[in-house]
C-alpha positions as CSV (number, residue, x, y, z in Angstrom):
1,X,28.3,16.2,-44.3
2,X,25.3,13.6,-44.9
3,X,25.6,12.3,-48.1
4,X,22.8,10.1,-50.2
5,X,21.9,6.6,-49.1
6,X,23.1,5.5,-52.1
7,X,26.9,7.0,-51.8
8,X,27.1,3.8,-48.9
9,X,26.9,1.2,-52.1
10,X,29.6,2.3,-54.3
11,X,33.5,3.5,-53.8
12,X,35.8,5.2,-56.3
13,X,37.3,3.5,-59.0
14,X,40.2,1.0,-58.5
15,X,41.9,1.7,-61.5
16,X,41.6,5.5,-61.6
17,X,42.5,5.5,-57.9
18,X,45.8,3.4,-58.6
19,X,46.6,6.1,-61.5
20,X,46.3,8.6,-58.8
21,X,48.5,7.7,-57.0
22,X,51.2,6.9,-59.5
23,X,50.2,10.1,-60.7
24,X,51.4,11.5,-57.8
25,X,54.6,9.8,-57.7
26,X,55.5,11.1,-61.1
27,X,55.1,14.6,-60.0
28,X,57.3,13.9,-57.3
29,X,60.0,13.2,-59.8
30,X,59.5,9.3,-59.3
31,X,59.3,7.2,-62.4
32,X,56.6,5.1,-62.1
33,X,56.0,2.0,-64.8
34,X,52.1,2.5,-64.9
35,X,50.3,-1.1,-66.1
36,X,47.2,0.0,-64.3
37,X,44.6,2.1,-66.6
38,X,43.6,1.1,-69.7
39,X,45.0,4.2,-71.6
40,X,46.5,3.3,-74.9
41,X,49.4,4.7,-75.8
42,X,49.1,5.3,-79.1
43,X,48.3,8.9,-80.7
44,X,44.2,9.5,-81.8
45,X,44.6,8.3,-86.1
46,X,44.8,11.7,-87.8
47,X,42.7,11.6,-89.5
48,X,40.2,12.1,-86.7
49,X,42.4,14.6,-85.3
50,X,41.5,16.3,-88.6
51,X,37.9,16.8,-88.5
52,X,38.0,17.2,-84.9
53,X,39.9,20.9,-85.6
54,X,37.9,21.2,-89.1
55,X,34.7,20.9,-87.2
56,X,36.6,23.9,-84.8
57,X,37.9,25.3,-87.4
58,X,33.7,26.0,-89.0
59,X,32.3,26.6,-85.6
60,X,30.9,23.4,-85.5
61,X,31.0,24.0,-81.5
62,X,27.1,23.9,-80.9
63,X,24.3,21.3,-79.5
64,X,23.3,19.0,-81.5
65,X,20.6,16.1,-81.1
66,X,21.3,14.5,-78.1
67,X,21.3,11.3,-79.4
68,X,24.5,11.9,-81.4
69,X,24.9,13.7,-85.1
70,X,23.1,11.8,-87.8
71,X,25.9,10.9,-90.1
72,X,27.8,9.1,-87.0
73,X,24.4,7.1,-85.6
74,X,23.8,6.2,-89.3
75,X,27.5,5.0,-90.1
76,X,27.5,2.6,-86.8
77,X,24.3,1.3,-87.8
78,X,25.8,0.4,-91.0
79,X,28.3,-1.2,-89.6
80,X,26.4,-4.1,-87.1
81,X,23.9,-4.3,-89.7
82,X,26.4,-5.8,-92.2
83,X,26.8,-8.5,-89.3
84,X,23.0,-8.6,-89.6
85,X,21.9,-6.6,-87.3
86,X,18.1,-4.7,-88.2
87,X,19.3,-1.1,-85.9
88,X,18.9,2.1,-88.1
89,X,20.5,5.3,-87.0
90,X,17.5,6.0,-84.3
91,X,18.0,2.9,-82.8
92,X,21.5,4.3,-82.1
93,X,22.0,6.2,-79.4
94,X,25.9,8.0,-79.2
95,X,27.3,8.7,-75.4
96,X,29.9,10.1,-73.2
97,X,31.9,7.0,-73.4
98,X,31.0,3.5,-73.6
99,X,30.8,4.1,-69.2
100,X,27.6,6.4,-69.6
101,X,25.8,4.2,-72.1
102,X,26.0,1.9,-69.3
103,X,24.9,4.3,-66.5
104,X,22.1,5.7,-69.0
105,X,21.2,1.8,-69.0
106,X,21.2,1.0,-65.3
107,X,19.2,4.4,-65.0
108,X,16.2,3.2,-67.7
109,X,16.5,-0.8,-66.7
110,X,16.7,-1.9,-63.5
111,X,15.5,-0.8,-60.1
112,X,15.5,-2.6,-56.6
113,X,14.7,-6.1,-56.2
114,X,16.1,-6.8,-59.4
115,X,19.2,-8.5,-60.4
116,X,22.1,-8.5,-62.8
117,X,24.2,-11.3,-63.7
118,X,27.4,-10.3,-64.6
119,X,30.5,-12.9,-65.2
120,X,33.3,-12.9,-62.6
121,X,36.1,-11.3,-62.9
122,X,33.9,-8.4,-64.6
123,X,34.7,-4.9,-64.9
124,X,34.9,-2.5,-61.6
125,X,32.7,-0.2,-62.9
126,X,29.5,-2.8,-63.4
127,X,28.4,-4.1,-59.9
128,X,29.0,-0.2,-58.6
129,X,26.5,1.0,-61.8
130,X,24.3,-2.1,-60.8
131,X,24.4,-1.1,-57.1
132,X,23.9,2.6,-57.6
133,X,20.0,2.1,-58.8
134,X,19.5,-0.5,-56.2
135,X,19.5,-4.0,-58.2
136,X,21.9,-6.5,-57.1
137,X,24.7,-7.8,-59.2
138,X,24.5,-11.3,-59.4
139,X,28.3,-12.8,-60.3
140,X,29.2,-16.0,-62.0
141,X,32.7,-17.1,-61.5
142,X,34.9,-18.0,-64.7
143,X,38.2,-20.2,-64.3
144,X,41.5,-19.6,-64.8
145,X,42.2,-22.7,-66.2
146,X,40.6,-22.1,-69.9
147,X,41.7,-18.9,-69.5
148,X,38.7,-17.4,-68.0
149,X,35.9,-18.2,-71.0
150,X,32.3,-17.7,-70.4
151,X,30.3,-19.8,-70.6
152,X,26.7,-20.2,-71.2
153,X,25.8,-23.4,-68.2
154,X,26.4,-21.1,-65.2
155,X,24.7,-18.2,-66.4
156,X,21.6,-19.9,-67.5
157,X,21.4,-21.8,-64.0
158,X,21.5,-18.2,-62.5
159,X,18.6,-16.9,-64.2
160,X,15.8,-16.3,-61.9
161,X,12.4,-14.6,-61.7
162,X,14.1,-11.6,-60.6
163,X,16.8,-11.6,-63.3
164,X,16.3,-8.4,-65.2
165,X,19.4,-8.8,-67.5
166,X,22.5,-10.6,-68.4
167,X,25.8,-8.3,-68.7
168,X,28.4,-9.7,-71.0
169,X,31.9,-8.3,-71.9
170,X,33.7,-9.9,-74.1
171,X,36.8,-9.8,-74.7
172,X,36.6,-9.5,-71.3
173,X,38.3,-6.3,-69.3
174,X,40.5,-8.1,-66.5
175,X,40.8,-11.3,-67.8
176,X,40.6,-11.3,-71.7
177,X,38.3,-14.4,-71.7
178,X,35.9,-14.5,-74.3
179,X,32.5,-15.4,-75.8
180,X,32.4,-18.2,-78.1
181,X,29.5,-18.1,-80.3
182,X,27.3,-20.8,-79.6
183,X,27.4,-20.4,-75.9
184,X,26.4,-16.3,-76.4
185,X,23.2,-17.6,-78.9
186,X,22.3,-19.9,-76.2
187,X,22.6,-17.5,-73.4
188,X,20.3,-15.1,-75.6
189,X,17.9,-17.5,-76.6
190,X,17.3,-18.1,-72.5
191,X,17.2,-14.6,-72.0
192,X,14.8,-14.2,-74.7
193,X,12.3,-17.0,-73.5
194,X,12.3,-15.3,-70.1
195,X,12.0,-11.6,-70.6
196,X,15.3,-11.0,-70.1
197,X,17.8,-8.2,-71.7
198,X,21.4,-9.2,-72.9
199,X,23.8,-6.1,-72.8
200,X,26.5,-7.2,-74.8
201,X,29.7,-4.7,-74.0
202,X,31.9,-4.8,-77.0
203,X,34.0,-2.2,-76.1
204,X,37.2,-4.6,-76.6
205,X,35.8,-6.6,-80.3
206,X,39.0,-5.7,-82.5
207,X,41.5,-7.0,-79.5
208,X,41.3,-11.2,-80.5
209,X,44.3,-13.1,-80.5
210,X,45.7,-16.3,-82.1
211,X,42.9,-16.1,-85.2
212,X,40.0,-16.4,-83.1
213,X,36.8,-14.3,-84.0
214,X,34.8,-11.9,-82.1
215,X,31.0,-13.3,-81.8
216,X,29.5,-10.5,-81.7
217,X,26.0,-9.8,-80.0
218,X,24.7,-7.7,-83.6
219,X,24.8,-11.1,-85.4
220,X,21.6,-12.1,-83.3
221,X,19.6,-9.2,-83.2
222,X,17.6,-9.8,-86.0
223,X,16.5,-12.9,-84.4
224,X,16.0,-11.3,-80.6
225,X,15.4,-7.8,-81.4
226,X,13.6,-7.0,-78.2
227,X,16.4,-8.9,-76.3
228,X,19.9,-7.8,-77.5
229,X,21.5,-3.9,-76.6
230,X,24.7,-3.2,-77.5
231,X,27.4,-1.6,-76.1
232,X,30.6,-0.1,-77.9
233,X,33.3,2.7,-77.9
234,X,36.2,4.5,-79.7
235,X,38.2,4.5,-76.6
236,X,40.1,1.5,-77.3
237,X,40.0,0.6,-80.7
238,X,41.1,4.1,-82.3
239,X,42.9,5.7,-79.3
240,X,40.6,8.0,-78.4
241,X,40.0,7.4,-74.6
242,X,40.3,11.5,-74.0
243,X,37.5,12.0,-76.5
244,X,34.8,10.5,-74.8
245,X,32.4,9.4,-77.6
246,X,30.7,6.0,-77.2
247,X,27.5,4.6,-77.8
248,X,24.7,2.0,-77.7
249,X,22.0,0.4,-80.1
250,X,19.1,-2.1,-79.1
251,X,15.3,-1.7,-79.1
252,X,13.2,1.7,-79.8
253,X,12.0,1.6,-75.9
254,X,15.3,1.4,-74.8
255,X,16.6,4.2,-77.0
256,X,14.2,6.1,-76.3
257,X,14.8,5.8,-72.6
258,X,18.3,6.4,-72.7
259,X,18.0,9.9,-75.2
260,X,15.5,11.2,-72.5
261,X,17.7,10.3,-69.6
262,X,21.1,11.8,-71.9
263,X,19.3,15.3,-72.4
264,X,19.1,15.8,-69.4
265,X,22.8,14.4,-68.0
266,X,25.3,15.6,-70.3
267,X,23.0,16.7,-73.6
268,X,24.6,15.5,-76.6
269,X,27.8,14.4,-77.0
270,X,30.9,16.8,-77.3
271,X,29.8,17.8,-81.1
272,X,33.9,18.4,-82.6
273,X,34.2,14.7,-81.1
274,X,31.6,12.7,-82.5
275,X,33.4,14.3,-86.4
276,X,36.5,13.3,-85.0
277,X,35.3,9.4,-84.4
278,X,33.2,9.5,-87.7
279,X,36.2,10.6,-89.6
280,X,38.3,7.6,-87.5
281,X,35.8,5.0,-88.3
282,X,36.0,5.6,-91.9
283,X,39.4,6.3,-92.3
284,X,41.6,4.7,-90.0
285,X,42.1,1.2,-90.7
286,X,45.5,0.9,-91.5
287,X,46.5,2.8,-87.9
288,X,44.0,0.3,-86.0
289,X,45.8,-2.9,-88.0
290,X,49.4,-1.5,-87.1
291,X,48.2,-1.2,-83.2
292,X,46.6,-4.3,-83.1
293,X,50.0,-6.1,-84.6
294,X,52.0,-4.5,-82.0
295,X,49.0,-5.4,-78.9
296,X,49.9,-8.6,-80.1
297,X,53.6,-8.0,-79.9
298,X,53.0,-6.8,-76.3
299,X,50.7,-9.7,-75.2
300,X,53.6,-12.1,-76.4
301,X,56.1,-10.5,-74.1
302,X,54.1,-9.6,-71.2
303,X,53.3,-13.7,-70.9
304,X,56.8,-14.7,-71.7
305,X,57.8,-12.3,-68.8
306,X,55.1,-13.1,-66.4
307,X,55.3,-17.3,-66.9
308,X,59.5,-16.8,-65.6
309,X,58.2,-15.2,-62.5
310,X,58.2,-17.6,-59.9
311,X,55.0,-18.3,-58.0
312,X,53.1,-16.1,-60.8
313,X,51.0,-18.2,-63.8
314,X,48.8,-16.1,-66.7
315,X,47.7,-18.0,-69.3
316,X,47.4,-15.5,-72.4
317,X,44.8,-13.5,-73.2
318,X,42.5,-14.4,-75.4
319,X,41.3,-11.0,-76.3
320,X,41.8,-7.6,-74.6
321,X,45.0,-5.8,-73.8
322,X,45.2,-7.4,-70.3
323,X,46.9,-9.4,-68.4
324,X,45.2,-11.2,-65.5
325,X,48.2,-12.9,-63.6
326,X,47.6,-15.4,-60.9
327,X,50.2,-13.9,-57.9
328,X,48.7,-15.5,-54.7
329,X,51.8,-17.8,-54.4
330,X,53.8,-14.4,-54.2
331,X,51.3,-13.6,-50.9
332,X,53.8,-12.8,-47.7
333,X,53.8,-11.0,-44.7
334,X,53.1,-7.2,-45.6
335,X,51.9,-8.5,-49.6
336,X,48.7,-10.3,-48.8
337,X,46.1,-10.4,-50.8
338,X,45.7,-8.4,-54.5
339,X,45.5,-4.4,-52.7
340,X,48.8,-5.0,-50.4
341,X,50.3,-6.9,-53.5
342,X,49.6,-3.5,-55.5
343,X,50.8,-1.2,-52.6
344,X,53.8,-3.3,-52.7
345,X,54.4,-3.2,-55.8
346,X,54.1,0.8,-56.1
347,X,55.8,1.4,-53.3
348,X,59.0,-1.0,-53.8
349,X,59.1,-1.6,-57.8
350,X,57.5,1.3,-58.7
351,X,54.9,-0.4,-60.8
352,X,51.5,0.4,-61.0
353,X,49.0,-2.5,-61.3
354,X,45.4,-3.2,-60.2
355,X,44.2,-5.6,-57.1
356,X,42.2,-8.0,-58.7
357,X,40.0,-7.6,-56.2
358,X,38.5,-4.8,-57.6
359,X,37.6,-7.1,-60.1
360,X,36.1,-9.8,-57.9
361,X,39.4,-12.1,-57.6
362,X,41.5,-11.5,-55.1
363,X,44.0,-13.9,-56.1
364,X,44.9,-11.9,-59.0
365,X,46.5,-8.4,-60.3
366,X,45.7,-6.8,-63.6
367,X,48.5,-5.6,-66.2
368,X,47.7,-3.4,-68.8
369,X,49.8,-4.0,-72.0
370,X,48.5,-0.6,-73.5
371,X,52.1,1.1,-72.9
372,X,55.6,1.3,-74.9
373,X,57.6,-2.2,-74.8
374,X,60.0,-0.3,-73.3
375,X,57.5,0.7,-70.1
376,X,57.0,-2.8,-70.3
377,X,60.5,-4.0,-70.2
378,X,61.0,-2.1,-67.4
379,X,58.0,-2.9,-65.3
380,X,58.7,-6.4,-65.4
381,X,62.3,-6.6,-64.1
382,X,60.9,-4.7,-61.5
383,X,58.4,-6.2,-60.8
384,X,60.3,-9.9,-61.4
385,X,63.5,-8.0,-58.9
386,X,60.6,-7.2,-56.1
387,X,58.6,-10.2,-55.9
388,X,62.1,-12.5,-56.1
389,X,63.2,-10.6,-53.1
């Protein structure tokens, strides 16, 4: 079967092909101590589970705007502009995820001979997105040793003629390194002299750690209004991966853009859905404050666990609920490198991680803390049994 040219530049998902296969094991009758998606574990707040089946309930189970339902573009625009941001509710645009705001974007922005820079490790899903409308993903590495920060130095020295925009996720999915303020507002003010776009995915804001303080993209926006899109999701933050609502808010072109490419990919967003995260963004504060003290429970023992492993070293997170352990002193025959590491892992331990080279760092493996402590607990002595053998 000839497939597209394109097919040849991207591969399936690391992380959804290591759930697979644990997956798979589980139906096997194997118990399987998954660290590898990002899937809280947590139940959706009801209180979004409430409109959801109220919105069933009054056959509210039609199209609507494909941009997203009024009340929930104008409630998210309230929100970043009490950071300062000048969005209204049409410079909002509400997705299938936080994943097809970003496709929509890669679709309306960027087009061969272009690039991307994106900080290293980085997401799986943004060089294949990049790749997939021909640009070329342009990645900047970040150190280990303050915990994998951004900064602003490397990415401003990266900038180029043919640098269409800067992709930023902080707190960063592998590592949890994060965006200080002062180096995002100098990354944006470069951007902004040049003609440049920042996409700013905030997809992990509420996950900070040890008192620090998301900087959040919105906060410049006023100042760089043709510069600054935004990214964010309910995935995460309420539980609500399954749900698929995310969206996106920048400048009217842009918007624009993405609505006409949405109404013709997927239409609007699943209408029950969008109540669902309206009702979970008004509501649902106290069940976000009790899962964010116990993420920091779980980042707590996951380090504690990981820095007694011989050979392994993970500074903690900064944000995020990921760990991003250093293994390569674990490498041996039959575990070398981060996708034998995983195999091995799975295959003896029964623990499900992800090669970090999916993530651009092949030295590494990602944990995700988003399970029980007692899927935790149990993951880790086997994981600490295996790799001591």
């Amino acid at each position: 079967m000839k497939l597209a040219s394109r097919m040849a530049r991207i591969g399936e998902s690391a992380t959804l092909r290591v759930s697979r296969k644990a997956g798979e094991l589980r139906r096997q009758g194997i118990e399987v101590a998954d660290f590898s998606a990002g899937e809280p574990d947590f139940d959706t707040p009801l209180v979004g589970i409430d409109a959801a089946i109220e919105g069933l309930r009054t056959g509210f189970t039609r199209y609507t705007n494909s941009s997203g339902i009024p009340e929930l573009r104008e409630a998210l625009a309230e929100r970043y502009g009490a950071l300062g941001a000048p969005w209204t509710a049409a410079s909002v645009v509400v997705t299938v995820g936080a994943k097809a705001a970003l496709m929509e974007l890669a679709l309306a922005l960027f087009e061969e001979d272009q690039e991307v820079i994106i900080p290293a490790p980085y997401w799986v899903t943004f060089p294949e997105q990049i790749r997939m409308v021909g640009a070329e993903p342009v990645e900047i590495a970040s150190s280990v040793e303050d915990g994998f920060r951004i900064h602003a130095e490397p990415i401003l020295e990266a900038l180029t003629p043919r640098t269409r925009a800067v992709l930023l996720n902080s707190p960063c999915n592998p590592t949890g390194g994060i965006l200080e303020g002062a180096d995002l507002e100098r990354i944006v003010e470069a951007c902004a002299e040049r003609d440049v776009l920042v996409i700013a995915d905030e997809t992990y804001e509420r996950f900070i750690y040890d008192g620090r303080e998301h900087a959040s993209a919105a906060a410049l926006a006023a100042r760089f209004p043709d510069t600054i899109i935004l990214v964010g999701s309910f995935s995460k933050t309420y539980a609500m991966t399954g749900w698929r609502v995310g969206y996106l808010l920048g400048p009217a072109p842009v918007i624009s853009a993405v609505s006409n490419i949405q109404s013709h990919a997927t239409s609007n967003t699943t209408s029950f859905a969008m109540l669902g995260a309206l009702a979970a963004m008004r509501g649902a504060e106290s069940d976000v404050a009790e899962m964010l003290t116990e993420y920091a429970v779980r980042r707590e023992l996951v380090g504690e666990r990981l820095a007694a492993m011989p050979g392994v070293s993970c500074p903690p997170p900064s944000g995020s609920f990921y760990a991003f352990p250093r293994v390569a002193e674990c490498y041996r025959e039959g575990r070398q490198g981060s996708i034998e590491m995983a195999e091995f892992l799975l295959d003896e331990a029964r623990v499900a991680v992800v090669p970090g080279v999916a993530f651009g760092n092949d030295d590494h493996i990602r944990i995700s803390f988003a399970c029980s402590r007692s899927e935790l607990e149990l993951g880790l002595d086997r994981m600490a049994a295996a790799l001591a053998g």
